[in-house]
C-alpha positions in Angstrom: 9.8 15.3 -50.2 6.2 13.5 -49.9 4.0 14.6 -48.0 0.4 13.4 -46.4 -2.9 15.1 -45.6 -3.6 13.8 -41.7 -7.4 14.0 -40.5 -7.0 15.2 -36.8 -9.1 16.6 -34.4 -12.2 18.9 -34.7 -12.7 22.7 -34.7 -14.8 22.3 -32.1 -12.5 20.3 -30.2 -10.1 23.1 -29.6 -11.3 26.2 -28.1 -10.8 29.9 -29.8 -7.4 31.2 -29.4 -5.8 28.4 -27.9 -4.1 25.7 -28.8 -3.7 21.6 -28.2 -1.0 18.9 -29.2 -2.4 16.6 -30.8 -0.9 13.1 -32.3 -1.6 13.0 -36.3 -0.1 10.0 -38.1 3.4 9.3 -36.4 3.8 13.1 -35.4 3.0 15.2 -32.2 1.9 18.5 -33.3 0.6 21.8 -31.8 -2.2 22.8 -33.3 -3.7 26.3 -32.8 -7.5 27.6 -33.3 -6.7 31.3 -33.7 -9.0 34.0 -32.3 -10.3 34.6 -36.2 -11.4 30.9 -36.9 -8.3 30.4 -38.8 -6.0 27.0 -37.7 -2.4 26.6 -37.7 -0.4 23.6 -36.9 3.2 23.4 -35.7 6.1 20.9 -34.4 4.6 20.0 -30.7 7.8 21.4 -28.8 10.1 24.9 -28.7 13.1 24.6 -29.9 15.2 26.2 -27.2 13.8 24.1 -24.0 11.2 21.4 -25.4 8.4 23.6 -24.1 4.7 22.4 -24.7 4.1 25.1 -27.8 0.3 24.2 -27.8 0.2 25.5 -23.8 1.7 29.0 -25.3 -0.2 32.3 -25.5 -1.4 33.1 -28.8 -2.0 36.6 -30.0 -3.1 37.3 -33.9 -0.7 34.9 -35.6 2.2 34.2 -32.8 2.2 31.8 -30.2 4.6 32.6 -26.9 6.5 29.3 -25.1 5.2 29.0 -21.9 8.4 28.4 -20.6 10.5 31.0 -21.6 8.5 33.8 -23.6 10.2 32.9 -27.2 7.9 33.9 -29.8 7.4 32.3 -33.1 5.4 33.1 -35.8 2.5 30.4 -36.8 2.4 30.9 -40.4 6.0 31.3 -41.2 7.8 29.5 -38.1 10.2 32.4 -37.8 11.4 33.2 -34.6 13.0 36.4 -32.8 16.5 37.6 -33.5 18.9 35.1 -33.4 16.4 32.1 -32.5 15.7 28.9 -33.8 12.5 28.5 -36.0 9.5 26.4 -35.5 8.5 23.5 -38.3 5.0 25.3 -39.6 2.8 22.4 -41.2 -0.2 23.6 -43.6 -3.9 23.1 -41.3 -7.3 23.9 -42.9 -10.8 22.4 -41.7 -12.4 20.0 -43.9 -16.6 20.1 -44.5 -17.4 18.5 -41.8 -15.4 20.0 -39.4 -12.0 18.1 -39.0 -9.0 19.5 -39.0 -6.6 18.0 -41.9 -2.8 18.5 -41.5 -0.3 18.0 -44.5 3.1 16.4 -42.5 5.9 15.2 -44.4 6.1 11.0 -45.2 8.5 9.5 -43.0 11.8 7.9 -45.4 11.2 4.5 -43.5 7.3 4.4 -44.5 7.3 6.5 -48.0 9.5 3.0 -48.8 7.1 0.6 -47.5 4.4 2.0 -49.6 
């Protein structure tokens, strides 16, 4: 699989311990500004109910659904017992700021290029 860096949005953009979902290249993505400066990004919706994972509550490095208190891991994408996992993209913040997410190349456009 290819994959892409993405420039995204800024640190600053997204306040400590929380999170926003954010469009970065043809993908919606949550991505999280955790409480110790660190950034995570994730696929933009649970995957029981669709629920906005960027509105969830984030503790150390888990983020709740806001709809219906499934809890995923942001590093890993693992979920509880018996639950679906999360798609966990790699997120670091660049010199100046920006945060760059690595997303997989679409098959359509990795054979346009």
């Amino acid at each position: 699989m290819t994959v892409a860096e993405h420039r995204s949005a800024t640190l600053a953009s997204i306040p400590l311990g929380e999170g926003r979902m954010i469009k970065v290249g043809s993908h919606m993505v949550a991505v999280f500004h955790l409480r110790n400066g660190a950034v995570r990004a994730t696929q933009a919706r649970c995957p029981h109910r669709g629920g906005p994972l960027a509105d969830g509550l984030l503790g150390d490095d888990h983020v709740v659904c806001p709809l219906h208190n499934r809890s995923y891991c942001l590093s890993s994408g693992e979920a509880g017992p018996g639950e679906q996992p999360i798609e966990v993209f790699p997120a670091r913040v660049d010199g100046d700021g920006t945060i760059i997410v690595t997303l997989p190349v679409e098959p359509e456009l990795e054979r346009a290029a």
